[in-house]
Gaussian input, Z-matrix of N, CA and C with variables (Angstrom, degrees):
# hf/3-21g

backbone

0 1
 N
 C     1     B1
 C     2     B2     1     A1
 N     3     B3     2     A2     1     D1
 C     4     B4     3     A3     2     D2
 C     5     B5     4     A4     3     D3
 N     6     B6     5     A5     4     D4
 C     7     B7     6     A6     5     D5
 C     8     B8     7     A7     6     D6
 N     9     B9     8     A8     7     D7
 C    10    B10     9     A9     8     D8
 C    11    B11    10    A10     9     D9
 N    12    B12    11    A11    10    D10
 C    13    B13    12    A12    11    D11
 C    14    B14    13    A13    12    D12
 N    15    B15    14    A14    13    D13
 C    16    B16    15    A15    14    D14
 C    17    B17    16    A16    15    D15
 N    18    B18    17    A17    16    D16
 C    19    B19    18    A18    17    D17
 C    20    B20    19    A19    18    D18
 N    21    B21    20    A20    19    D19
 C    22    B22    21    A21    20    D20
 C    23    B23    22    A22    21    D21
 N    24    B24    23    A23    22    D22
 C    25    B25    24    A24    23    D23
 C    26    B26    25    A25    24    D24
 N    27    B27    26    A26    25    D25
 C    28    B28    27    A27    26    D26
 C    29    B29    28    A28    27    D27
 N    30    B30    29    A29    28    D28
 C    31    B31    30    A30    29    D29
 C    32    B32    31    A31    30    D30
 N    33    B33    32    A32    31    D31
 C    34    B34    33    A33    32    D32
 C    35    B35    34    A34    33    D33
 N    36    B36    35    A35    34    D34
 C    37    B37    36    A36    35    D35
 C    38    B38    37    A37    36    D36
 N    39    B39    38    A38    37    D37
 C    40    B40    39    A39    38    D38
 C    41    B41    40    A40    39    D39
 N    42    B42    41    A41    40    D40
 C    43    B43    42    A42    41    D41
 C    44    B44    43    A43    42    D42
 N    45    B45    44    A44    43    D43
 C    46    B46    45    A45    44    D44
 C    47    B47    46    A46    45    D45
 N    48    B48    47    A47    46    D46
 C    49    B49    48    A48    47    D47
 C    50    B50    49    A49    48    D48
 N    51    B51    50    A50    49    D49
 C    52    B52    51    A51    50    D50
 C    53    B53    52    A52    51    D51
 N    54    B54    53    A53    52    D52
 C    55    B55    54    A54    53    D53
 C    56    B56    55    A55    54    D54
 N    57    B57    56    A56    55    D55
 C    58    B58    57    A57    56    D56
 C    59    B59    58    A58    57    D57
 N    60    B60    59    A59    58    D58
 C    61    B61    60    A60    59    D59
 C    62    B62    61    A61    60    D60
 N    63    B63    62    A62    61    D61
 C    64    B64    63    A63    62    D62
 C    65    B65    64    A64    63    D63
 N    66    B66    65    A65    64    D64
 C    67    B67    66    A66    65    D65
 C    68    B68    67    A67    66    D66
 N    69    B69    68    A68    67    D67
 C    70    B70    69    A69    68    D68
 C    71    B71    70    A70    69    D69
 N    72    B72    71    A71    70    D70
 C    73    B73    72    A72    71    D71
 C    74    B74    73    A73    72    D72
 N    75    B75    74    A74    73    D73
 C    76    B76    75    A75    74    D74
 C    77    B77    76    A76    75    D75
 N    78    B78    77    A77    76    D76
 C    79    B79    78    A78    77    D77
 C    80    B80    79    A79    78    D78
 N    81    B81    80    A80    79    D79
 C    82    B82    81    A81    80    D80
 C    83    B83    82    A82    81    D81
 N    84    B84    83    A83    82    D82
 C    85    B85    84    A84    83    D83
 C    86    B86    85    A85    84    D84
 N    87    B87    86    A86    85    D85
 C    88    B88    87    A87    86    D86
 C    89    B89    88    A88    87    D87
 N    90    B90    89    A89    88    D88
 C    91    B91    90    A90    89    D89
 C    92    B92    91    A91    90    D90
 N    93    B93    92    A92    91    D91
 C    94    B94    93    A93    92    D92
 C    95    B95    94    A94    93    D93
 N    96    B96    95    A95    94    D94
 C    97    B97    96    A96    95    D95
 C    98    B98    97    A97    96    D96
 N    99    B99    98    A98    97    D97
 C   100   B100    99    A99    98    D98
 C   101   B101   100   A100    99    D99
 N   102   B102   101   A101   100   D100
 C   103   B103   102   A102   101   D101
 C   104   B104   103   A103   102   D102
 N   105   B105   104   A104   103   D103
 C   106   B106   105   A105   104   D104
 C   107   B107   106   A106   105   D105
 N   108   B108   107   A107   106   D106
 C   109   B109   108   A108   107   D107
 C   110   B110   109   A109   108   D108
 N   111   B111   110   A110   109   D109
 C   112   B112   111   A111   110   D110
 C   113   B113   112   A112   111   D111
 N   114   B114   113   A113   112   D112
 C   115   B115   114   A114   113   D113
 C   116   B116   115   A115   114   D114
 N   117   B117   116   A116   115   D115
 C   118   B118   117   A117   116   D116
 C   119   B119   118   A118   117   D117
 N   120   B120   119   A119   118   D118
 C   121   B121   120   A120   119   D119
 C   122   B122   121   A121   120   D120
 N   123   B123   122   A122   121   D121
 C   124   B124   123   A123   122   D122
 C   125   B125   124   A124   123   D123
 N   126   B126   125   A125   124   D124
 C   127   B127   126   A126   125   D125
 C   128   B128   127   A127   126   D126
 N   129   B129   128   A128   127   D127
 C   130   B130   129   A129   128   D128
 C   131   B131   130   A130   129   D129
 N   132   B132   131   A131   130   D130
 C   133   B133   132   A132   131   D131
 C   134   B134   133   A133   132   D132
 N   135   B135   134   A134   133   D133
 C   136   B136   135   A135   134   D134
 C   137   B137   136   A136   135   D135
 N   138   B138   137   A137   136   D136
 C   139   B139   138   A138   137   D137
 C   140   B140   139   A139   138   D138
 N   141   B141   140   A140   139   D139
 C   142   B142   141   A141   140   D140
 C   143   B143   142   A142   141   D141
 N   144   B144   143   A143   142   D142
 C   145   B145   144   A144   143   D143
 C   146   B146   145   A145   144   D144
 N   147   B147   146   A146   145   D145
 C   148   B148   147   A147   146   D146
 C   149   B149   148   A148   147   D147
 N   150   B150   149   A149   148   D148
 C   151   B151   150   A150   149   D149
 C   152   B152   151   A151   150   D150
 N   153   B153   152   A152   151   D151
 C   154   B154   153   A153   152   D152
 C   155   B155   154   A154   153   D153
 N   156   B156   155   A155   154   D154
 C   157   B157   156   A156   155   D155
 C   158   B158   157   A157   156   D156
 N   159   B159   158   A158   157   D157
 C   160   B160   159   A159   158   D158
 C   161   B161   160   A160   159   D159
 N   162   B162   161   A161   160   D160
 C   163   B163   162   A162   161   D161
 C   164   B164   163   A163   162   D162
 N   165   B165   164   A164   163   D163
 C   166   B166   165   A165   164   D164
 C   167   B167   166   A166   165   D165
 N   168   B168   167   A167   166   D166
 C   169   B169   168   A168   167   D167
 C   170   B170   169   A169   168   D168
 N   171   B171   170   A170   169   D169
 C   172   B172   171   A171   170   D170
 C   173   B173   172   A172   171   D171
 N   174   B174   173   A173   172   D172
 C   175   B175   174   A174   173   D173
 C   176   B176   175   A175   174   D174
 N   177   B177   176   A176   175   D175
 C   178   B178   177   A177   176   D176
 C   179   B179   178   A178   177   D177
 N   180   B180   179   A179   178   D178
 C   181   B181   180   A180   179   D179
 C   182   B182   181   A181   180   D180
 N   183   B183   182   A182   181   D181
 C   184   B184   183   A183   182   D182
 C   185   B185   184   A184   183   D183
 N   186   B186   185   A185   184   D184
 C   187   B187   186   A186   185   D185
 C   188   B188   187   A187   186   D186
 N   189   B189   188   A188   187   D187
 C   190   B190   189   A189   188   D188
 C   191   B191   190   A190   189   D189
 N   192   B192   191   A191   190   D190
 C   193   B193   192   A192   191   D191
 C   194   B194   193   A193   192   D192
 N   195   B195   194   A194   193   D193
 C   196   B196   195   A195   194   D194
 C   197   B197   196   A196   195   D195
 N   198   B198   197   A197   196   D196
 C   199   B199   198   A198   197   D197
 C   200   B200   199   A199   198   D198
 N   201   B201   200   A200   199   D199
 C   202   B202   201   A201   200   D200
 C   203   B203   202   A202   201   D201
 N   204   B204   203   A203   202   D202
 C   205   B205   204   A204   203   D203
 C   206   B206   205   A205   204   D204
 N   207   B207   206   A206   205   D205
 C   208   B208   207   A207   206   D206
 C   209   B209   208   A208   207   D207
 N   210   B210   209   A209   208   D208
 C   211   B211   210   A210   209   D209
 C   212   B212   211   A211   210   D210
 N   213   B213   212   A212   211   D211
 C   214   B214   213   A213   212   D212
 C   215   B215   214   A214   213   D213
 N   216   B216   215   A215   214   D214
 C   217   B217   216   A216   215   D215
 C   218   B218   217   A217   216   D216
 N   219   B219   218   A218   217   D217
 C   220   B220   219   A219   218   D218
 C   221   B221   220   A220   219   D219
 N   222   B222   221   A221   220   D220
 C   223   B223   222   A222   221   D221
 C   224   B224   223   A223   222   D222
 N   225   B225   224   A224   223   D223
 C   226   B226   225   A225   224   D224
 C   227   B227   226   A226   225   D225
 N   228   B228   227   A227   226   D226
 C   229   B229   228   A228   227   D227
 C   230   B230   229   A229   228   D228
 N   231   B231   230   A230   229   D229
 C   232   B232   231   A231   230   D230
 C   233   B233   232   A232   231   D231
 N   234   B234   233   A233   232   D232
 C   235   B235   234   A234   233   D233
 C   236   B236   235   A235   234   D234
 N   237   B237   236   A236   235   D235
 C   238   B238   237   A237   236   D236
 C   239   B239   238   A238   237   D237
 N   240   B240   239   A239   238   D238
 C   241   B241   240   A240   239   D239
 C   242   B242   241   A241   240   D240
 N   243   B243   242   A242   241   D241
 C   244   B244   243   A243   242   D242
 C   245   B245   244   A244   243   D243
 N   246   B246   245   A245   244   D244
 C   247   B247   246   A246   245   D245
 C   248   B248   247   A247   246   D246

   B1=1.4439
   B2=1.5175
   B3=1.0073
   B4=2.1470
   B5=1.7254
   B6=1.1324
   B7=1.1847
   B8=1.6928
   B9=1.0045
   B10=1.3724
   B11=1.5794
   B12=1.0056
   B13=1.6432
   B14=1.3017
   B15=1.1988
   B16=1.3521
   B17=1.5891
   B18=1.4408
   B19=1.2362
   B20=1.8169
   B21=1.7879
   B22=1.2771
   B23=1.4959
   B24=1.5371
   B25=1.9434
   B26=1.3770
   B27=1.1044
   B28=1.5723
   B29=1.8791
   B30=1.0050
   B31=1.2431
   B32=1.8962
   B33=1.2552
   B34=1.9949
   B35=1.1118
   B36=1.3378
   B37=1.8526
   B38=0.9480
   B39=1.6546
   B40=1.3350
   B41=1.0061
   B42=1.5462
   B43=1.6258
   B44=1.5266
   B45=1.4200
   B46=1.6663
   B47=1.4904
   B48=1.6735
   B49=1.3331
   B50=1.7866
   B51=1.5162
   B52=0.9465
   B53=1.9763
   B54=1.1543
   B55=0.9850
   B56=1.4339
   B57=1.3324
   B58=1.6367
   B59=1.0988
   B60=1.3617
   B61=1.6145
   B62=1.8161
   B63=1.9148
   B64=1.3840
   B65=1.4658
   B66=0.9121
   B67=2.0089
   B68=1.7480
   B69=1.3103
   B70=1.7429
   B71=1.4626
   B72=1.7021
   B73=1.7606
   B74=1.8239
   B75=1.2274
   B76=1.3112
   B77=1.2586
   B78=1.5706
   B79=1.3411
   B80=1.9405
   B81=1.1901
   B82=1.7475
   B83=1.4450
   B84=1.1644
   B85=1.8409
   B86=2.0885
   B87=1.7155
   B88=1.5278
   B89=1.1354
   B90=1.7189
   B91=1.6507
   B92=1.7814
   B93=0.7283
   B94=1.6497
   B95=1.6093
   B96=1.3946
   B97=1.4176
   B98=1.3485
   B99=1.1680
   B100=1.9380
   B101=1.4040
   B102=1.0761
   B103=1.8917
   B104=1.5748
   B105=1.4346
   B106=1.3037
   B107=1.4839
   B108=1.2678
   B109=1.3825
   B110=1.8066
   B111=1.5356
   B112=1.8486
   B113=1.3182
   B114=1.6338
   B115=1.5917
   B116=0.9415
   B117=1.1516
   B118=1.5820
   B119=1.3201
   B120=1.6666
   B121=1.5428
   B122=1.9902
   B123=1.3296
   B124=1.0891
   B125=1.4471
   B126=1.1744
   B127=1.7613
   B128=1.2124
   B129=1.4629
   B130=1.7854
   B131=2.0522
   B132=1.8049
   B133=1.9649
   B134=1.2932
   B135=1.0899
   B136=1.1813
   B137=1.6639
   B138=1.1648
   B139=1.4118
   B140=1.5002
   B141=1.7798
   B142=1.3622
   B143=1.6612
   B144=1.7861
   B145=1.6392
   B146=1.5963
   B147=1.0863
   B148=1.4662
   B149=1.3414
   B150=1.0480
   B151=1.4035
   B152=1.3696
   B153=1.1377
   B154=1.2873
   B155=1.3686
   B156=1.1502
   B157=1.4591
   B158=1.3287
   B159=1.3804
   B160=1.6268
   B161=1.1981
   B162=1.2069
   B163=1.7015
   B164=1.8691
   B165=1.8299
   B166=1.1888
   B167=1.8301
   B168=0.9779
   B169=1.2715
   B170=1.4294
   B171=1.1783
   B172=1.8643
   B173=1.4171
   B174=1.3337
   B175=1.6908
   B176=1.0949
   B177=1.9081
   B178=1.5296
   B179=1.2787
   B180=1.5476
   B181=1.7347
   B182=1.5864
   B183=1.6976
   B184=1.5818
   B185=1.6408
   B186=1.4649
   B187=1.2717
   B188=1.5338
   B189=1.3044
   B190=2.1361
   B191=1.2971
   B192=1.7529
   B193=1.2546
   B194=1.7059
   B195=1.0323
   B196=1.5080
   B197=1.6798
   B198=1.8368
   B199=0.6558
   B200=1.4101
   B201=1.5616
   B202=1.5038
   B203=1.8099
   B204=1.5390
   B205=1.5514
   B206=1.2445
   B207=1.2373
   B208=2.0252
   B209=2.0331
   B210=1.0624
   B211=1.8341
   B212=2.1041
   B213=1.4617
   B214=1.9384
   B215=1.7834
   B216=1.4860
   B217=1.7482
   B218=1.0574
   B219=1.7172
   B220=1.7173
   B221=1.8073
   B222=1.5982
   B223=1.7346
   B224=1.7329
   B225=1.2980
   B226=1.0986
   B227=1.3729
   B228=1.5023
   B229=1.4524
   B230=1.4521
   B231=1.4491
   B232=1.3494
   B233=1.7348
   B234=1.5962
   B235=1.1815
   B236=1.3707
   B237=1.5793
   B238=1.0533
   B239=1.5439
   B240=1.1361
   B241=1.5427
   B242=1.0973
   B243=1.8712
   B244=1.5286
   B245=1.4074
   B246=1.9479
   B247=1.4300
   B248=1.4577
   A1=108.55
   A2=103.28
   A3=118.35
   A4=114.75
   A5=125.38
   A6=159.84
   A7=94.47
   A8=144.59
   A9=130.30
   A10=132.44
   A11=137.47
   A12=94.88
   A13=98.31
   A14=145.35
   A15=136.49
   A16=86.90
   A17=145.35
   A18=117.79
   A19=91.25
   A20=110.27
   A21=146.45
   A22=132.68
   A23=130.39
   A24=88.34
   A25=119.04
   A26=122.86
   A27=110.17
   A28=90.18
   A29=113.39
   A30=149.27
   A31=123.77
   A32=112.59
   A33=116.59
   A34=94.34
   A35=116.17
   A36=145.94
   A37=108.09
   A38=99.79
   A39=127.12
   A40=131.71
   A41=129.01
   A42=132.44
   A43=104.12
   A44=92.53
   A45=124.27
   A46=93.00
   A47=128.26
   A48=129.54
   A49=104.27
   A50=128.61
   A51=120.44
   A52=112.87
   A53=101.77
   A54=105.01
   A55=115.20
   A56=117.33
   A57=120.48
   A58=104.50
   A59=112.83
   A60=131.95
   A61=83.38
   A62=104.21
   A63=94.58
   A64=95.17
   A65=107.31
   A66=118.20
   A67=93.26
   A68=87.20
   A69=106.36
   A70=102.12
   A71=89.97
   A72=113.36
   A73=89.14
   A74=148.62
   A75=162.96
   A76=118.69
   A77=108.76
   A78=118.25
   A79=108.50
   A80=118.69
   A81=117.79
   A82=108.40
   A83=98.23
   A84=97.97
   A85=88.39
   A86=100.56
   A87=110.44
   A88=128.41
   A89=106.76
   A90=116.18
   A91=110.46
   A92=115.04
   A93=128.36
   A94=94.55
   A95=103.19
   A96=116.56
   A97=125.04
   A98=120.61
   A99=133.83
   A100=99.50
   A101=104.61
   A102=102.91
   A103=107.01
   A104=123.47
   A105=111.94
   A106=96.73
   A107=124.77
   A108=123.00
   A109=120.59
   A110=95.19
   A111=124.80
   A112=99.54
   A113=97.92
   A114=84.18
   A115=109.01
   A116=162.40
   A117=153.08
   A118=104.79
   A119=119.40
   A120=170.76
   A121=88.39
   A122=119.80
   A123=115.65
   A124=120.76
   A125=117.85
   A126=110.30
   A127=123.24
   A128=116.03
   A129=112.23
   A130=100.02
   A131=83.03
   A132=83.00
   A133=102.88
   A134=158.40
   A135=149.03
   A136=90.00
   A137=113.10
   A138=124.71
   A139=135.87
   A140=93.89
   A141=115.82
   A142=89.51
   A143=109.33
   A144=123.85
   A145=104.64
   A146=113.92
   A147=123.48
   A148=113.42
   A149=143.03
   A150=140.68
   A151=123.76
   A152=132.40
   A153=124.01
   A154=148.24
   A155=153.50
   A156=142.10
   A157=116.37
   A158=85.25
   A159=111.84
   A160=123.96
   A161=117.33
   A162=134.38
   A163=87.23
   A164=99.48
   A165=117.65
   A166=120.92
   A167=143.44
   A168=140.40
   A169=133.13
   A170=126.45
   A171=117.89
   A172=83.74
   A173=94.35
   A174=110.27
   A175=105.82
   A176=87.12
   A177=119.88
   A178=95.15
   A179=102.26
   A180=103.61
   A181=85.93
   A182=94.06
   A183=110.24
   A184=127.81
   A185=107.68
   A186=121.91
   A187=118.73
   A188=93.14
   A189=127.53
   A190=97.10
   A191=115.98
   A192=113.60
   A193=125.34
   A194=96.99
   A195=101.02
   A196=117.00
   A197=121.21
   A198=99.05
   A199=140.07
   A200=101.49
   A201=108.04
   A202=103.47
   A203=117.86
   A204=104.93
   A205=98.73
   A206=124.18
   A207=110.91
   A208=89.82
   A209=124.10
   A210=132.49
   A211=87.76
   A212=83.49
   A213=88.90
   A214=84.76
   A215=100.15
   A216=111.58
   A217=111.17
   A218=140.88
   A219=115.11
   A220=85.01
   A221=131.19
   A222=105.36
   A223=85.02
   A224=135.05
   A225=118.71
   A226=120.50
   A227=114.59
   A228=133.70
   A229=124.87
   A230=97.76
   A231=116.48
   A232=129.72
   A233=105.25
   A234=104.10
   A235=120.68
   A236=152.07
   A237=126.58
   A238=132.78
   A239=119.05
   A240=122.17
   A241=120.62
   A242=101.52
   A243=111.33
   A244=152.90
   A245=79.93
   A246=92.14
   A247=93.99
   D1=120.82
   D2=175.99
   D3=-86.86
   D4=102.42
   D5=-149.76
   D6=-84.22
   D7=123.95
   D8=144.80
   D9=-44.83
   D10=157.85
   D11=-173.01
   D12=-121.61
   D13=29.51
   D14=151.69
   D15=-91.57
   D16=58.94
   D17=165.41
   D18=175.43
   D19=12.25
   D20=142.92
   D21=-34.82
   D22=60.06
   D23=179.45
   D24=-91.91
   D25=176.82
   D26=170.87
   D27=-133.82
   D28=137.01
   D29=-166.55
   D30=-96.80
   D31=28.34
   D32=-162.53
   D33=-35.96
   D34=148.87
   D35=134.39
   D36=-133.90
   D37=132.61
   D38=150.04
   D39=-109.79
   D40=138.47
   D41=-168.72
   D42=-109.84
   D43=160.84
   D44=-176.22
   D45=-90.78
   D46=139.70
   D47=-172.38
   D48=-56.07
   D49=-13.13
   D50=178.17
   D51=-91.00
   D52=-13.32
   D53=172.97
   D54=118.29
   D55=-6.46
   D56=169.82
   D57=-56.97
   D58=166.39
   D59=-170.06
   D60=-103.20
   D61=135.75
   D62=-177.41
   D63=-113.04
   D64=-20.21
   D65=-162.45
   D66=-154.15
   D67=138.78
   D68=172.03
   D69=178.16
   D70=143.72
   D71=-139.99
   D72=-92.96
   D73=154.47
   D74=-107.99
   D75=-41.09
   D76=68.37
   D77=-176.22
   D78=-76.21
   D79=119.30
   D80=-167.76
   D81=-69.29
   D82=163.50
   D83=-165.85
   D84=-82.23
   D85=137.29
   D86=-170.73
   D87=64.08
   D88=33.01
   D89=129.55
   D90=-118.24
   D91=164.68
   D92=172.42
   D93=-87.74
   D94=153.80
   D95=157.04
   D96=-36.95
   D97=-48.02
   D98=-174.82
   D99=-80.03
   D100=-34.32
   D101=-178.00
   D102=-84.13
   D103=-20.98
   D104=-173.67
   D105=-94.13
   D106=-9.65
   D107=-172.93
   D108=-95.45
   D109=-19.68
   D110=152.99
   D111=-47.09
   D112=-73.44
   D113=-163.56
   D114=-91.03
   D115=30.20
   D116=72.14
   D117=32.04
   D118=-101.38
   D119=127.00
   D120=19.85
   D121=-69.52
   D122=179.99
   D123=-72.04
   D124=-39.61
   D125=-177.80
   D126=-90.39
   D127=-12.76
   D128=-168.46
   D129=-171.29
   D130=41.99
   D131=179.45
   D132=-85.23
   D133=44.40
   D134=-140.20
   D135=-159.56
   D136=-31.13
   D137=165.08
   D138=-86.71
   D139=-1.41
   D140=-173.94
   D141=-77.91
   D142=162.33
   D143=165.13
   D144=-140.80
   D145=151.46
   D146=178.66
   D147=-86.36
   D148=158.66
   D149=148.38
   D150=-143.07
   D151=144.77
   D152=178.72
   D153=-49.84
   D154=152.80
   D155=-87.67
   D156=-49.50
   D157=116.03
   D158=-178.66
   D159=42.67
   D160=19.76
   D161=-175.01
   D162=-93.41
   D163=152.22
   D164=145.78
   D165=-179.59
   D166=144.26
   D167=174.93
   D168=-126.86
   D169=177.09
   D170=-170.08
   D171=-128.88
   D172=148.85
   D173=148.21
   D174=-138.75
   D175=141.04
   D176=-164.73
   D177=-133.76
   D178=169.73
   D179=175.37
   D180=-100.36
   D181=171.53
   D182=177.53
   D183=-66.62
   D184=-11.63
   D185=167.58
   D186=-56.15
   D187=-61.71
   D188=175.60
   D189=-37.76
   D190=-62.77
   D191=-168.13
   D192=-80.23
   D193=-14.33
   D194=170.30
   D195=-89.94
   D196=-12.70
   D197=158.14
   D198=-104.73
   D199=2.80
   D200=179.79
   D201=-79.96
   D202=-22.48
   D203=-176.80
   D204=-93.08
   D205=10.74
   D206=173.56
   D207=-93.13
   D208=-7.69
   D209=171.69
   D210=-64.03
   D211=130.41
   D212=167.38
   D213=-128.55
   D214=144.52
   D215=160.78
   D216=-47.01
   D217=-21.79
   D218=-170.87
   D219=-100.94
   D220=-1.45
   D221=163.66
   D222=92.65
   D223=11.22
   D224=171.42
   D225=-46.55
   D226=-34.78
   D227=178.31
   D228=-60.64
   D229=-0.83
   D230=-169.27
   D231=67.37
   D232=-7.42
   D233=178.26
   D234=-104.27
   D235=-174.75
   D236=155.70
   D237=-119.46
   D238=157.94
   D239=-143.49
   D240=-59.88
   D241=-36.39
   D242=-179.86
   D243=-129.25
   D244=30.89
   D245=-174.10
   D246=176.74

């Protein structure tokens, strides 16, 4: 799917040689990096791309991303985080 790009995000991660998430771009305040990168992985991984060393990012539209960071870990949002 081709995104317009005023309506585009792109999403960086970078990993730790073990594979932790070291940096990742609008992580919401009360998830961790690995948890914002879960649900990443679960709602819109399919949109994820790899790139080389230990680089990779998603693109989402601005909708996607505003609605996966209005998601809090206790589900206040009523929905759930990872599935």
């Amino acid at each position: 799917m081709s995104l317009p790009a005023s309506n585009s995000v792109i999403i960086h991660a970078r990993f730790w040689p073990d594979a932790r998430v070291w940096e990742i771009a609008e992580c919401p305040d009360g998830l961790t990096k690995d948890e914002w990168f879960k649900l990443l992985c679960a709602r819109v991984g399919d949109r994820y791309q790899t790139r080389a060393g230990g680089r990779g990012f998603f693109r989402i539209s601005r909708g996607e991303l505003d609605e996966l960071k209005s998601l809090t870990p206790h589900g206040s949002s009523g929905a759930r985080l990872f599935g």
